[in-house]
C-alpha positions, 0 to 999 in steps of 0.5 A: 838581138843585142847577143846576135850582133854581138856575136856577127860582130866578133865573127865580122872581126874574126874573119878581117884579122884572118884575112889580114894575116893570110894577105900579111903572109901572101905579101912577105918575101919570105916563108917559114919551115921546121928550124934546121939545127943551125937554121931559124926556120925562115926562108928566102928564095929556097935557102934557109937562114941561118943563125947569127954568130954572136959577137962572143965568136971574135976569137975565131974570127982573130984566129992566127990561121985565118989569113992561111986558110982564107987569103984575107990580104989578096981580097984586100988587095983586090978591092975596087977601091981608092986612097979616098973611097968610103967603104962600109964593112956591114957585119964587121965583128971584131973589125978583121977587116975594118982595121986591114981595110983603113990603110988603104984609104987614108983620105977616105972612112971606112964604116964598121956597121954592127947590130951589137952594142957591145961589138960597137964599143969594141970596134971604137977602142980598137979604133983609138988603139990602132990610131985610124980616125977614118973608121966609124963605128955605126949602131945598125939593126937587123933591116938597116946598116944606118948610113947616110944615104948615097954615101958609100963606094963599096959595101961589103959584108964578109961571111954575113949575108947568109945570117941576114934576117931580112935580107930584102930590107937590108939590101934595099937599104944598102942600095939608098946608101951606095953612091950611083956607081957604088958597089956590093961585095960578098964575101961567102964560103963556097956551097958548092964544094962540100970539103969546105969545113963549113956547115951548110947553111953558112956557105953559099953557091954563086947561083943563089948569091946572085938570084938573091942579089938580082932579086933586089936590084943588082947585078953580078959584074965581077967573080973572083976565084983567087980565094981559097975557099970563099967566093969573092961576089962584087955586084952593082946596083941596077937603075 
């Protein structure tokens, strides 16, 4: 007898951990598939995720041609911003941005959100070398860019969202953290146009930037075509 509900026990607990996993699985947003060669197997509304390029890819990022062939200073020029706005550059690398993005808001911060250590510690020398004391490093992590909440004018994340692991955690933080007018720029090469460079998982079309975005609460309310190569997405956060 001691045998038999020993084993209707284990059979009991097998079967609520299988039923655990598979409600687990039913509930996530995201689903898995055979890893692509720049991919992590995990999918989101139809798109795959791609790798993160590691902070040892800051060379490229500086690259002397990059202002040529993406036209960094009109999407600078382009911002919805002021002179005292907060802005937070989610995925700011070596701070190609941040440190374009400071002059234009003397009265204001700029937060250089990174899930690398060593790419913080970077960016806050770079801060100290170039004098721009409205710009702070911030330590974020795969789900959370870490700022204060109901702080922020306009987030934006440059060539970055297509990387995010978890894109619906990551967006339902950013919304807590954009002021109640606060707006989301993506900034992505275009999928839509196949001579673009770019291996395909690390462009995006228009259609799946916004079914992702709306997906979490927001809106399309600007698409700049002045880039050359990349769309300029800015979307606003939905009540």
């Amino acid at each position: 007898m001691r045998r038999i509900l020993i084993g209707l026990v284990c059979i009991l607990s097998f079967n609520f951990c299988s039923y655990s996993q598979q409600k687990q699985n039913e509930e996530s947003p995201y689903t898995y598939k055979k890893a692509s060669p720049d991919g992590i197997g995990k999918v989101y509304l139809g798109r795959e995720i791609s790798f993160v390029m590691g902070f040892e890819g800051a060379v490229w990022l500086e690259r002397q041609t990059r202002e040529v062939e993406e036209s960094v200073s009109l999407a600078i020029k382009n911002l919805p911003i002021s002179s005292a706005s907060v802005v937070a550059d989610i995925g700011a690398g070596s701070g190609y941005y941040t440190f374009k993005i400071a002059p234009r808001v003397p009265k204001g911060k700029v937060y250089a959100v990174e899930i690398q250590k060593t790419a913080v510690d970077y960016l806050t020398k770079r801060r100290t070398e170039l004098g721009f004391p409205q710009v702070s490093p911030i330590l974020g992590d795969e789900k959370s860019p870490r700022l204060p909440q109901n702080s922020v004018d306009l987030a934006i994340m440059v060539d970055v969202y297509h990387e995010l692991e978890y894109p619906v955690e990551m967006l339902a933080e950013i919304r807590k953290a954009l002021k109640p007018q606060g707006k989301l720029l993506l900034i992505e090469y275009r999928g839509e146009d196949e001579w673009i460079p770019i291996k395909p998982l690390h462009k995006m079309t228009v259609r799946q930037a916004s079914k992702e975005l709306e997906a979490n609460g927001f809106k399309l309310v600007e698409n700049g075509k002045f880039l050359p190569i990349q769309h300029y997405l800015i979307f606003q956060k939905t009540d």
